[in-house]
Backbone as a ProteinNet text record, in pm:
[ID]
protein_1_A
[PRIMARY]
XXXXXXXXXXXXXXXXXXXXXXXXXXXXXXXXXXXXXXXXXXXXXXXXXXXXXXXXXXXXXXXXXXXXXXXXXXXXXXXXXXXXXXXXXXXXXXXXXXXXXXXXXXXXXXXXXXXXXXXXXXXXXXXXXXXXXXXXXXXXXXXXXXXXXXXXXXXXXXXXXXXXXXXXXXXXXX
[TERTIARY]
4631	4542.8	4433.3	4356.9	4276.1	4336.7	4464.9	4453.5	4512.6	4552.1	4554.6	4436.9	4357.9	4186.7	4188.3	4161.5	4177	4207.9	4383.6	4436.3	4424.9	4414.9	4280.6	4148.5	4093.5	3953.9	3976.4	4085.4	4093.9	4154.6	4232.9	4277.5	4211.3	4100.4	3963.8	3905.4	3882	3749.3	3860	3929	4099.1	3916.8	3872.4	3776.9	3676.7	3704.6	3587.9	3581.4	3548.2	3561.7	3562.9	3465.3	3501	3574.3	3644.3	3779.1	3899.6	3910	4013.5	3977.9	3852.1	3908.8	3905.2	3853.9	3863.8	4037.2	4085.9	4248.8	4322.2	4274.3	4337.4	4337.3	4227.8	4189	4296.4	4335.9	4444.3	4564	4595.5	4717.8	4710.4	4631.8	4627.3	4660.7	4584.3	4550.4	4725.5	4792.6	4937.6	5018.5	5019.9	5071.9	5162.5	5138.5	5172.1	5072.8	5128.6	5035.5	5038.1	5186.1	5221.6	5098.5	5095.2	4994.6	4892.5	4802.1	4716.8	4692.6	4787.1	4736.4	4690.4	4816.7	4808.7	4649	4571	4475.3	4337.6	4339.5	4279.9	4272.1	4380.4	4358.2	4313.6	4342.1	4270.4	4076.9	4073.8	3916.4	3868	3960.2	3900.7	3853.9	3957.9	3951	3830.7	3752.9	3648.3	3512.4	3562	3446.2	3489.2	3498.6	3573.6	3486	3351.6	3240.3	3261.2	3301.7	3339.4	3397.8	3315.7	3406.6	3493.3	3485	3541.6	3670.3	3643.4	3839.9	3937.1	3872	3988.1	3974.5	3901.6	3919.2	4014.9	4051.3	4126.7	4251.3	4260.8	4405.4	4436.3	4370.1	4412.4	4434	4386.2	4412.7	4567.4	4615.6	4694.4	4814	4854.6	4890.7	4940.1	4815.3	4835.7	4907.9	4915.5	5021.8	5149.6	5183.5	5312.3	5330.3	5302.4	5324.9	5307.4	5256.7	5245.2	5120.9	5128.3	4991.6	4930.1	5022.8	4913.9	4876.6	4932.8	4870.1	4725.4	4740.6	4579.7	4496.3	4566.5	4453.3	4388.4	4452.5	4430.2	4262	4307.2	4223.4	4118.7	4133.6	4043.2	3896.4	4015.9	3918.1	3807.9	3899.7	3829	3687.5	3755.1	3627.6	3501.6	3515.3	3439.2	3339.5	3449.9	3394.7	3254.6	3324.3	3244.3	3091	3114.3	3020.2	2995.7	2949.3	2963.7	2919.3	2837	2802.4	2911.3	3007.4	3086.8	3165.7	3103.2	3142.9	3325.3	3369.8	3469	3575	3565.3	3613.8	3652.8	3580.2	3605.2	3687.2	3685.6	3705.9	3847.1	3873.1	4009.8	4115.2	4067.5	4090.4	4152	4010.9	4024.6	4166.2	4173.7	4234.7	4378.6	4409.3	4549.4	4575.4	4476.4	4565.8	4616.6	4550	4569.4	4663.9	4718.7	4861.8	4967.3	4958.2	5024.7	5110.2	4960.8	5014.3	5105.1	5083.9	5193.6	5352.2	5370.4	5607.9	5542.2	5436.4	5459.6	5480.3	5358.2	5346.7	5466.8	5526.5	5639.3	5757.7	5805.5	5867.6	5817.2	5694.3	5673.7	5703	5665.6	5681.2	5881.2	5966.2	6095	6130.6	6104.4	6153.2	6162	6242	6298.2	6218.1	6286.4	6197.6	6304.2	6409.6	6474.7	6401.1	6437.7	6396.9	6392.2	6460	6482.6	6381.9	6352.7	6238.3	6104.6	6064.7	6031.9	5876.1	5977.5	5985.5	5888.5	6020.5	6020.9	5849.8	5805.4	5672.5	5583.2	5570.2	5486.8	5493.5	5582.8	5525.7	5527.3	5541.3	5493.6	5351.3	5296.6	5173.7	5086.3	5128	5091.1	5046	5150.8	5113.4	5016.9	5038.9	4924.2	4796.2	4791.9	4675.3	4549.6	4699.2	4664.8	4585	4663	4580.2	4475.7	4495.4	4291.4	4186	4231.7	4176.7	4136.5	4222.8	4217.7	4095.7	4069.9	3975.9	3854.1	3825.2	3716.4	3594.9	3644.6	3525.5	3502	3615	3561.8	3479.1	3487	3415.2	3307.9	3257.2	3122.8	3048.4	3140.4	3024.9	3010	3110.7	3034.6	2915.5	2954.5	2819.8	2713.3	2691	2597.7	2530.8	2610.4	2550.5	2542.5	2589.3	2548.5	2613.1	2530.7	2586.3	2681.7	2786	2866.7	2936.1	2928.1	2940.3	3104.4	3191.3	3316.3	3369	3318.3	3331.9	3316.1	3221	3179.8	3226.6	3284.7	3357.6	3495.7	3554.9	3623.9	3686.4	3570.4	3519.4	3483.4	3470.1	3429	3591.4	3682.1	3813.2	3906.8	3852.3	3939.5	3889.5	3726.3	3704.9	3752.2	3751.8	3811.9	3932.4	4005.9	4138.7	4199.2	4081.4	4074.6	4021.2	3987.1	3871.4	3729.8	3695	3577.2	3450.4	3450.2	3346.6	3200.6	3171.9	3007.6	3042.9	3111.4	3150.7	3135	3229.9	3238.3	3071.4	3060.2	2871.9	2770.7	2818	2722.8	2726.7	2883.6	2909.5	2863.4	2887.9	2840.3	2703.9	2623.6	2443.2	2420.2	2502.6	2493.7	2516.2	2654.7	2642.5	2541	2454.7	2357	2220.9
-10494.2	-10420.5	-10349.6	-10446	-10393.3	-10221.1	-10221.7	-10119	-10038	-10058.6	-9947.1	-9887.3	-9942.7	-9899.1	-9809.8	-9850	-9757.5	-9631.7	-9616.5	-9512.1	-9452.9	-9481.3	-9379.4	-9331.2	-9398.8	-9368.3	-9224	-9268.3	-9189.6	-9049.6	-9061.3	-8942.8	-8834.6	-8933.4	-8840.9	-8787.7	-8868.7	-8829.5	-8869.6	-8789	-8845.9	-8811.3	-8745.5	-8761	-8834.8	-8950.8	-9061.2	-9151.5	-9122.6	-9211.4	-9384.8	-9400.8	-9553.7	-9613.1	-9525.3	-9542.2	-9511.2	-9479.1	-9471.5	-9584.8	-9602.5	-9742.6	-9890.8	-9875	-9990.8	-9987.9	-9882.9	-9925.5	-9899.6	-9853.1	-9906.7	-10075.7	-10148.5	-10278.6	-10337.9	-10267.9	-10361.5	-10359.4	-10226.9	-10213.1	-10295.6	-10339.9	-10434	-10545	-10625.8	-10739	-10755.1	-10681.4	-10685.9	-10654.6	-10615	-10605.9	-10463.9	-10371.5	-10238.6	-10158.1	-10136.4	-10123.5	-9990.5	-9974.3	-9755.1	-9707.6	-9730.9	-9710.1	-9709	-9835.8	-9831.4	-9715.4	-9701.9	-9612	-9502.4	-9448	-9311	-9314.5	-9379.7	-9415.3	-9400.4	-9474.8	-9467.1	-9296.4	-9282.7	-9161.1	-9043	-9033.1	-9009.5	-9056.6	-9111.6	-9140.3	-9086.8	-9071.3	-9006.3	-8859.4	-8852.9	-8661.9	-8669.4	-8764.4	-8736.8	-8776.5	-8889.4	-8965.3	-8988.7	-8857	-8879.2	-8950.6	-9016.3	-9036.3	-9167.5	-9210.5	-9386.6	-9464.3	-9528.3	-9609	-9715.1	-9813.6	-9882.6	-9818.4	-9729.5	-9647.6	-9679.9	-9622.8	-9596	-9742.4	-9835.5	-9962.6	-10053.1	-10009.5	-10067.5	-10014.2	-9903.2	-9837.5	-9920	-9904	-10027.3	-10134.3	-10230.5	-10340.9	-10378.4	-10280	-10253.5	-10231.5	-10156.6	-10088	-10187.7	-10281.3	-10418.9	-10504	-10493.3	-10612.2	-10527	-10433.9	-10392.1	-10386.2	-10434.4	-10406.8	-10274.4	-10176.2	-9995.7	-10010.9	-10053.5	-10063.5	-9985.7	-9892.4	-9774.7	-9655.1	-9627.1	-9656.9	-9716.5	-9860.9	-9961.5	-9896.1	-9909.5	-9853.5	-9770.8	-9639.1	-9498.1	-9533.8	-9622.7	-9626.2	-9698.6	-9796	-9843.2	-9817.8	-9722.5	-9639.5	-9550	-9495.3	-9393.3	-9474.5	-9552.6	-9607.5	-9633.1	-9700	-9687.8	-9578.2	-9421.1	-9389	-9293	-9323.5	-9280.2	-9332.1	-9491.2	-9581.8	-9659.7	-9641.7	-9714.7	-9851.2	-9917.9	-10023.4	-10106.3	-10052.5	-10104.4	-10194.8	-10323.3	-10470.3	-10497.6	-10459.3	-10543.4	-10448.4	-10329.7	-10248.7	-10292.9	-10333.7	-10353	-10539.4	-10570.8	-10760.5	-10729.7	-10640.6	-10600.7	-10539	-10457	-10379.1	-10498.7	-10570.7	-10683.6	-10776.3	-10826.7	-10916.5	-10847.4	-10686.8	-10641.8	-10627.9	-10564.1	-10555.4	-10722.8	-10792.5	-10980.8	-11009.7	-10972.3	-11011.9	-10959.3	-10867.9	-10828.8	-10931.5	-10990.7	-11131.6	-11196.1	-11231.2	-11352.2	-11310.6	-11257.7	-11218.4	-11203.6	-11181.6	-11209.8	-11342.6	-11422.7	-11557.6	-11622.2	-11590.5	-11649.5	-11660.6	-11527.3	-11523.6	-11523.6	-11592.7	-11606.7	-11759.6	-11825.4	-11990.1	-12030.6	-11889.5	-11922.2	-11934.9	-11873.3	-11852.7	-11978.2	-11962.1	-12024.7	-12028.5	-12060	-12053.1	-11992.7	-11929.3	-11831.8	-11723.7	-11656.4	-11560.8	-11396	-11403.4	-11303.5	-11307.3	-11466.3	-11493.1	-11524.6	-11538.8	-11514.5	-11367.5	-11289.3	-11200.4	-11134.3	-11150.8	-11082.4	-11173	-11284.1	-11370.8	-11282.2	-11167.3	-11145.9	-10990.2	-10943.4	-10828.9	-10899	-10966.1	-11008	-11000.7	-11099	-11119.4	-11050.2	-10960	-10797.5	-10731.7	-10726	-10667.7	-10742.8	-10869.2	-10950.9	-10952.4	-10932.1	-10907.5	-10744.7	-10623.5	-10510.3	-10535.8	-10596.2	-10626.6	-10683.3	-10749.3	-10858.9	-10722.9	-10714.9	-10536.4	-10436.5	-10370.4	-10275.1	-10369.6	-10522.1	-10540.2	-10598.9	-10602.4	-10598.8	-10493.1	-10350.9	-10284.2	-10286.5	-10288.9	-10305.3	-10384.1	-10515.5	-10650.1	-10662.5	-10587.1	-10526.6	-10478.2	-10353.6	-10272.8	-10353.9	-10431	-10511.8	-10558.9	-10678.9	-10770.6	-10686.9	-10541.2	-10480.1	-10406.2	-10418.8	-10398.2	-10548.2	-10648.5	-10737	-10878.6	-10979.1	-11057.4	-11197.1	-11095.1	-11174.9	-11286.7	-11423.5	-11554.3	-11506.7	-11498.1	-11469.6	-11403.7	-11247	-11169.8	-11216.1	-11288.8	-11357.9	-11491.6	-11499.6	-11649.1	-11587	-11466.4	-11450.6	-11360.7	-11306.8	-11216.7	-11310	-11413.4	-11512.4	-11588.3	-11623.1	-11652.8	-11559	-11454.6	-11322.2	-11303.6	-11337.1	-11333.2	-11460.1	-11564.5	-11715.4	-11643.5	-11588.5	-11589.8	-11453.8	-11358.6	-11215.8	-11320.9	-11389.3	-11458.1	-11397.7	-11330.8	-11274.6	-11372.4	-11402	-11527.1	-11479.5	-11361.7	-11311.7	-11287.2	-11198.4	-11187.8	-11304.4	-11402.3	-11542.7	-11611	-11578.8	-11679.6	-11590.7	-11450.7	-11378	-11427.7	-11432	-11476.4	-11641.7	-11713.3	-11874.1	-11846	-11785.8	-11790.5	-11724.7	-11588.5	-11573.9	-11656.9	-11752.4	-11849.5	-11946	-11943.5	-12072.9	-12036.2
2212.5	2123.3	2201.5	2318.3	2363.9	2461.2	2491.9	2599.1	2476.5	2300.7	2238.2	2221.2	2206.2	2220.5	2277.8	2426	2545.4	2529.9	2493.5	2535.4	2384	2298.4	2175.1	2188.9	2232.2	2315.8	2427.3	2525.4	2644.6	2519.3	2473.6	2429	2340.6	2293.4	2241.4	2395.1	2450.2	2565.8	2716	2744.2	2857	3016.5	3034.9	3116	3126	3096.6	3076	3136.4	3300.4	3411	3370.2	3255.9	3223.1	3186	3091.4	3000.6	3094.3	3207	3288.5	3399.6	3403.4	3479.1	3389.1	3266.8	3173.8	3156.3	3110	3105.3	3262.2	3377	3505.4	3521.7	3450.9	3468.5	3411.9	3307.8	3223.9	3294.4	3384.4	3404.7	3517	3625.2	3752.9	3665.4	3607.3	3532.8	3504.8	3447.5	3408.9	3509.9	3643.5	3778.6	3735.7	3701.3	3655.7	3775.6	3900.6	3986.7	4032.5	3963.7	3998.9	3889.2	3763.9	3630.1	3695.2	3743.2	3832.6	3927.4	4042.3	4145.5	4070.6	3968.5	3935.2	3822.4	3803.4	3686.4	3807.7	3956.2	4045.3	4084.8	4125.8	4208.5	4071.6	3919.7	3849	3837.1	3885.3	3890.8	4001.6	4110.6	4246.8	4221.9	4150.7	4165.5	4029.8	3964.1	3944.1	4007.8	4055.9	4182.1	4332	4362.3	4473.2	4611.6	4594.7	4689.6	4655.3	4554.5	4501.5	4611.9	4737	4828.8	4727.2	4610.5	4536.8	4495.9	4423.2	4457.4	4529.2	4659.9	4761.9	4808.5	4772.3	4853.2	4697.2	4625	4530.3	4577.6	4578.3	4639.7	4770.2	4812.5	4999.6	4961.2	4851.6	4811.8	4728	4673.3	4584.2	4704.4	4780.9	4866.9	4939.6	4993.7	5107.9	5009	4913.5	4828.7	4825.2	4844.1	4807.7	4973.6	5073.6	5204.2	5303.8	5170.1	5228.6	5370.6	5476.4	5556.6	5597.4	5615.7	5703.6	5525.3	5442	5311.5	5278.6	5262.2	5288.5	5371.6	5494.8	5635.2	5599.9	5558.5	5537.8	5386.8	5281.9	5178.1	5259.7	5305.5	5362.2	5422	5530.5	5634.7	5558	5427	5378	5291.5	5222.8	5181.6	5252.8	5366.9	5492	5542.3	5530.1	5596.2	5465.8	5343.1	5231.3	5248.7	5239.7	5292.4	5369.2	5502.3	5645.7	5596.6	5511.8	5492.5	5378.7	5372.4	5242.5	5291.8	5348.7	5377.6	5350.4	5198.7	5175.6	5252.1	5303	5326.4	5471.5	5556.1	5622.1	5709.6	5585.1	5622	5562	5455.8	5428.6	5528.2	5601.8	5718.8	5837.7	5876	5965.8	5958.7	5788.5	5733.4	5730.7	5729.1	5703.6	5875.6	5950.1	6061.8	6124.1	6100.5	6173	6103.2	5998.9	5900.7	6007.9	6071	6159.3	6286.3	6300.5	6396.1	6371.8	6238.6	6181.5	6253.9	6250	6275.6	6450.7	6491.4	6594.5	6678.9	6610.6	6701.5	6617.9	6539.4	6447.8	6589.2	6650.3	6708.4	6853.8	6892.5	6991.2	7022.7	6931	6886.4	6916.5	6846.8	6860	7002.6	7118.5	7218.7	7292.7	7406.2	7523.9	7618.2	7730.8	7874.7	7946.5	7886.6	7964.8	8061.8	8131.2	8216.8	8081	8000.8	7900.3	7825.9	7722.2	7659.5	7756.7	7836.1	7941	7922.8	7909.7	7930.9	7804.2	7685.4	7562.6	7516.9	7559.1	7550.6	7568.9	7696	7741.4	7665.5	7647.7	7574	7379.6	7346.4	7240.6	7232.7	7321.6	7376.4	7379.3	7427.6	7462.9	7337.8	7269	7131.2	7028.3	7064.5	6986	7014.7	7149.5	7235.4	7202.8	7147.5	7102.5	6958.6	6858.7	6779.2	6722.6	6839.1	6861.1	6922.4	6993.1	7020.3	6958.2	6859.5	6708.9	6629.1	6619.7	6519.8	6556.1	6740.1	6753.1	6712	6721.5	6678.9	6545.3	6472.4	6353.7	6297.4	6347.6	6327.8	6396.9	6512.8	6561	6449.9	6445.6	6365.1	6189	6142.1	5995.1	6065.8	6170.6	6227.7	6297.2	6246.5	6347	6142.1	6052.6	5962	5855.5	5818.9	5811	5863.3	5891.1	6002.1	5935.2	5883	5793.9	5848.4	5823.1	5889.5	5937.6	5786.6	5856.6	5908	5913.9	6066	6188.8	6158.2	6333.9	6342.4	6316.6	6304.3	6372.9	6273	6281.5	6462.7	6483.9	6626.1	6733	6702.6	6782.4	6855.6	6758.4	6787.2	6873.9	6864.7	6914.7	7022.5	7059.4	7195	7265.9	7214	7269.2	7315.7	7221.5	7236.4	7356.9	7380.4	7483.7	7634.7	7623.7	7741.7	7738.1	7606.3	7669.1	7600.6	7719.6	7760.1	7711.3	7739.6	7689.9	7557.2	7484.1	7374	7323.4	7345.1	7263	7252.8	7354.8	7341.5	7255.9	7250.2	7156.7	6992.9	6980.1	6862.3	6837.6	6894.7	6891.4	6860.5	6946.6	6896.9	6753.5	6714.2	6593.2	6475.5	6537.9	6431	6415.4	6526.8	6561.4	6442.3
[MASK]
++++++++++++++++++++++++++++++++++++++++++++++++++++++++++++++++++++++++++++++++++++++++++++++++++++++++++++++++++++++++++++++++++++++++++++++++++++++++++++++++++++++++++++++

């Protein structure tokens, strides 16, 4: 009943940034998430400065697995509003999902001369992605000194060796 409301409402007043995201709400809430995008990117093209938008689209996006999609909303939200926190722990949180199929199949290997091998450029790549989310996780903790950024920046330097890094982060937590 409630989203017949809605879409009577919208069809009197179909430009009514509230009424398009009051019934986008319904359509998430019901996992109707194409309805959604297309209800989002309808609100953009009226608020297109809305970092919350494009950081719903990245959210939406990172559940259907689309990543560089997310990234792309992400970033943008970001770059709408450099201080827009969730924007960026989302960011953090999709590229480190990345890890997972790696150390998955780093864990499978041998001590063959082949796996060996295939370890170290695994490694490598896991190593890249601890990399990709240090700056990002700088610059949150350089706008607010969010425990789990630096918690989280703190592990990644444990895990890089970077020894000054890691002690910067330890005193922040202190």
């Amino acid at each position: 009943k409630g989203l017949q409301f809605v879409s009577y409402a919208r069809a009197e007043n179909p430009l009514n940034l509230n009424l398009i995201l009051t019934e986008a709400n319904f359509y998430i809430q019901t996992g109707e998430t194409e309805k959604f995008e297309i209800l989002m990117n309808e609100a953009i093209s009226q608020d297109p400065n809305n970092p919350t938008l494009y950081f719903n689209l990245g959210v939406v996006n990172a559940q259907k697995g689309n990543v560089s999609a997310a990234k792309r909303f992400y970033n943008k939200a970001i770059d709408i509003d450099p201080s827009y926190e969730f924007g960026y722990l989302n960011l953090v949180s999709l590229i480190l999902a990345g890890e997972t199929p790696i150390v998955e199949e780093m864990n499978g290997l041998g001590d063959s001369k082949a796996d060996n091998a295939r370890y170290d450029l695994l490694n490598s790549k896991r190593i890249s992605i601890y990399r990709e989310c240090v700056p990002i996780l700088e610059k949150l903790i350089s706008i607010n000194e969010n425990k789990e950024a630096i918690m989280t920046l703190k592990n990644i330097y444990g895990t890089l060796g970077d020894k000054k890094g890691f002690s910067r982060m330890e005193k922040l937590i202190k």
